[in-house]
N, C-alpha and C positions, 0 to 999 in steps of 0.2 A: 786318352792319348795327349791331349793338348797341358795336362799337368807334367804326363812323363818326357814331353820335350822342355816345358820349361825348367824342372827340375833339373835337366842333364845341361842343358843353359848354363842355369845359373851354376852349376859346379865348373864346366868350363870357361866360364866367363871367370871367377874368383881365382882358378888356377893360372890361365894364362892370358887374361886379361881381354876382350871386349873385339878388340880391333881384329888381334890375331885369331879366331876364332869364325870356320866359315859354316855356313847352312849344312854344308858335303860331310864336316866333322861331326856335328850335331846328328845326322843323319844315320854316319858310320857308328857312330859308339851307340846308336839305340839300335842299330838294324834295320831304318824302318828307310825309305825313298824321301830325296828332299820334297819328291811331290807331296809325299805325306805331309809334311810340314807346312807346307804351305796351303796346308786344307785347315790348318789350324791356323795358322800367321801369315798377316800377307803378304808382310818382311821380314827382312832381319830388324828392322825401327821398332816392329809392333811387340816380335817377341824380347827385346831390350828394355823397351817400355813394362811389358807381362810380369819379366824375370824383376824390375826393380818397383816394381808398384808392390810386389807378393815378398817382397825382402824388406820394404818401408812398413808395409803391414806387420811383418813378424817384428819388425823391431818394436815396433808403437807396442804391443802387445805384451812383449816381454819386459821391456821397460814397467809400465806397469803395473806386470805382476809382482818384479822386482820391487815397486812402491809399497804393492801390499803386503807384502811378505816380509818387510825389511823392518827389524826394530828399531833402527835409530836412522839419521841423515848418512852418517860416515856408511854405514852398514850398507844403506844403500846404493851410494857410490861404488861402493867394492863389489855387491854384486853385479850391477851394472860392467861393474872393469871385468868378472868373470865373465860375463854376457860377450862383451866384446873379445877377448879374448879367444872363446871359443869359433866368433864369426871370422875373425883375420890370421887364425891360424894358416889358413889355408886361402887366405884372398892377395891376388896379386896387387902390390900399392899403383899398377898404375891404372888401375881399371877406372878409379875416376879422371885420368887426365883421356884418357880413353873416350869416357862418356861423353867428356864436355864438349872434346876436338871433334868426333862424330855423332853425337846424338843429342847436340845441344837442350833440343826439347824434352829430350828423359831430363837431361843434367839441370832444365831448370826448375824441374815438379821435384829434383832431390833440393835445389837452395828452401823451396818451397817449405819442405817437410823441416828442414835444419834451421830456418829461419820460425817457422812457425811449433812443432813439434817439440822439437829437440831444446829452444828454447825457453819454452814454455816448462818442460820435463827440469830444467837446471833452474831455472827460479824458482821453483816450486821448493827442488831439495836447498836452495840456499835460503830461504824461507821457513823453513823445516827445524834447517841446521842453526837456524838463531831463534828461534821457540823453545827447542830442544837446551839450547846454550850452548852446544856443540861450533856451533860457527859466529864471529864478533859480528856486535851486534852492529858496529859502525863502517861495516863492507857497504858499498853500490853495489847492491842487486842485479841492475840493470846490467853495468857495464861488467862486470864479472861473468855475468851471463853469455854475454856475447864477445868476452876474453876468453871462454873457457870453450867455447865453439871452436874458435880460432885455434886453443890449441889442439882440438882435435885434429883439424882438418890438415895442419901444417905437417903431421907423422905422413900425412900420404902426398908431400911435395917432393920430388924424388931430386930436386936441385938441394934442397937442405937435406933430406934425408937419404942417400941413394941407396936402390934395395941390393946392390949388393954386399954393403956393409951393415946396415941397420936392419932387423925384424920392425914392422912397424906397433906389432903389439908389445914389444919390450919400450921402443919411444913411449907411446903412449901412456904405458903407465910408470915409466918417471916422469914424464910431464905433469899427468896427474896426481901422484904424490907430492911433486914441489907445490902443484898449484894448491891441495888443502894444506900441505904445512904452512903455507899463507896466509889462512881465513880462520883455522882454529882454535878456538881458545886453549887455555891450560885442559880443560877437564874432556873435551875432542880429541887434542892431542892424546892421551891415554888411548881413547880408543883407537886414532890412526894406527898408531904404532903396535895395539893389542891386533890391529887386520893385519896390520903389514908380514907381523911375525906370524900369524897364522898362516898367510900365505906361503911363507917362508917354507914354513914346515909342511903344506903338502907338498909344495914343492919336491921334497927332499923323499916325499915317498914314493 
């Protein structure tokens, strides 16, 4: 029980965001008594915290596999862009301003993860990518690292980007493609442009 509430959580939480979202809803759409819920959780805090600790987990995870699976730097970046892709299809952009204004305490185990994780995940591929010779080998590591954060995080500022005009996973990945036309050598390049158009063309199917 306590999976199938967080489950229905986090899909409404990603639809309509954090704030707007009450125990009475969660409760409706499984069928079950808010008291049930609260056999499981002893807030709405605890299951916000549940739903975004088992959403950090799935990421670290697939990330990952992403690494291992991925033939080259560029390659795995794309995957990675697939990965996201498929999580904010359906995620409302203001769910982190959400987080931060009511659950400060979730929202600083997520700087946590982003500062430490997510970090750690882009050095790694821009390290990668100048081994490979795919990325020059005279970039800062460091501060690309934590430029390249930043542009993540700026697709879900709803003052720069508001979601009635922008999908935030369309931002995202033009950000992302200016950001490697930036760092790639000539023979990277090749392969950006060899994903770009791949994507293209599922696209189009």
């Amino acid at each position: 029980m306590r999976d199938r509430i967080q489950q229905k959580a986090e899909e409404l939480f990603s639809r309509y965001g954090i704030r707007s979202v009450t125990m009475d809803e969660i409760a409706g759409q499984l069928g079950i008594s808010k008291k049930t819920i609260y056999q499981s959780f002893e807030d709405k805090e605890e299951l916000v915290a549940a739903v975004f600790e088992g959403h950090m987990n799935k990421s670290r995870d697939l990330c990952m596999a992403d690494r291992d699976r991925s033939v080259n730097a560029v390659h795995e970046i794309f995957m990675a862009l697939e990965m996201m892709e498929e999580i904010l299809a359906t995620m409302n952009p203001s769910i982190l301003y959400d987080l931060e204004k009511y659950h400060p305490g979730v929202y600083q185990k997520f700087i946590e993860f982003k500062n430490s994780f997510m970090y750690t995940s882009i050095v790694e591929n821009l390290e990668r990518g100048i081994k490979e010779e795919l990325y020059r080998a005279d970039i800062n590591v460091d501060v690309l690292a934590r430029y390249r954060i930043a542009n993540i995080m700026i697709a879900f500022n709803l003052d720069v980007f508001p979601k009635n005009k922008y999908k935030v996973v369309e931002v995202e990945e033009e950000i992302l493609i200016h950001f490697l036309n930036g760092i790639v050598t000539p023979k990277g390049l090749k392969l950006l442009q060899k994903y770009i158009q791949q994507r293209r063309e599922q696209k189009q199917i």
